[in-house]
N, C-alpha and C positions, 0 to 999 in steps of 0.2 A: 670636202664640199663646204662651202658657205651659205651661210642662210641669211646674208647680208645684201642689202639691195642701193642700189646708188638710183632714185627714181627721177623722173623729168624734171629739169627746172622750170618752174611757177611764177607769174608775175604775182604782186600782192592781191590787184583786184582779179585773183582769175581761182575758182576753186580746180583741186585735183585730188584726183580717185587715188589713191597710193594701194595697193596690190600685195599680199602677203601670204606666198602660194605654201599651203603645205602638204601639198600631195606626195611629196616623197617618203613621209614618218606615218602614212595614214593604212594601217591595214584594211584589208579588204572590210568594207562593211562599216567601217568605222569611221564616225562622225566629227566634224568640230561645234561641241555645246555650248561653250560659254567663252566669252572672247573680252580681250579688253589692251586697248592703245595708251599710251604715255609717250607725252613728247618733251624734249628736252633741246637746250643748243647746244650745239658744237664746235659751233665760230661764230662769230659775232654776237650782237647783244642783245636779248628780247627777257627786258623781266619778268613776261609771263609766256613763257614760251607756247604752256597746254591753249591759250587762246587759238592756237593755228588748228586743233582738232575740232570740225563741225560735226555733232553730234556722235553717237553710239559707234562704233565698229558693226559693221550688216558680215554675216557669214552669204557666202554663194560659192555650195559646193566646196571644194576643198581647200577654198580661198577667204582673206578674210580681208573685206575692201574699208577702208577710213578715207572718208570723206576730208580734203584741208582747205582751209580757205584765208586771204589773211596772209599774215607774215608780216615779217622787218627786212627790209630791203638790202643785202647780202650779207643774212644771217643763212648759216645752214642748220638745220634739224635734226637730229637724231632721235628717231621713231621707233619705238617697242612695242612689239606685236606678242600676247600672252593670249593661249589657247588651251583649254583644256577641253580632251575628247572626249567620248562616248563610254572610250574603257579604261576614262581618269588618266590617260598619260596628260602633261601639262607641256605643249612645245612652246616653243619663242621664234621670231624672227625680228631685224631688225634694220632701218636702214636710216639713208639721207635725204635731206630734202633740200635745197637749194633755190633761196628767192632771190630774184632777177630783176633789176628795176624796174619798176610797171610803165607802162606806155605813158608818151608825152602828149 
């Protein structure tokens, strides 16, 4: 199973919700408490890559949503999702992000 995601590609001006399900590793009852995003590139150039992250990681349910806005015009992202639950396991998920030229 992979817990790796390849999410929609984004123009620069357009913000998107990127989505990091972990209901599969989540025993019954068991929550995600504290959450935290990291972004990095993985092609092309952005010297500060973390600027694509608009604020905090929001838990909802057994998902954990990161807000992106921003980017360098065909750079792709590589996004780390770190969660630790309710009975201290610490999971990860991780994916891509791919920006698109923004509209003319």
């Amino acid at each position: 199973m992979s817990y790796r995601e390849i999410f929609d590609v984004k123009t620069p001006d357009a913000s998107y919700s990127a989505s990091f399900d972990f209901s599969a590793n989540l025993a019954v009852g068991e929550t995600l408490s504290t959450t935290s995003t990291t972004a990095a590139v993985y092609s092309g150039t952005d010297p500060t890559p973390s600027s694509i992250l608009s604020g905090a990681p929001t838990v909802s349910g057994k998902q954990v949503i990161q807000t992106t806005s921003g980017g360098v015009e065909g750079t792709v992202y590589y996004l780390y999702c770190s969660a630790t639950t309710s009975l201290g396991k610490v999971l990860s998920r991780e994916g891509y992000l791919a920006i698109a030229p923004g509209a003319l």
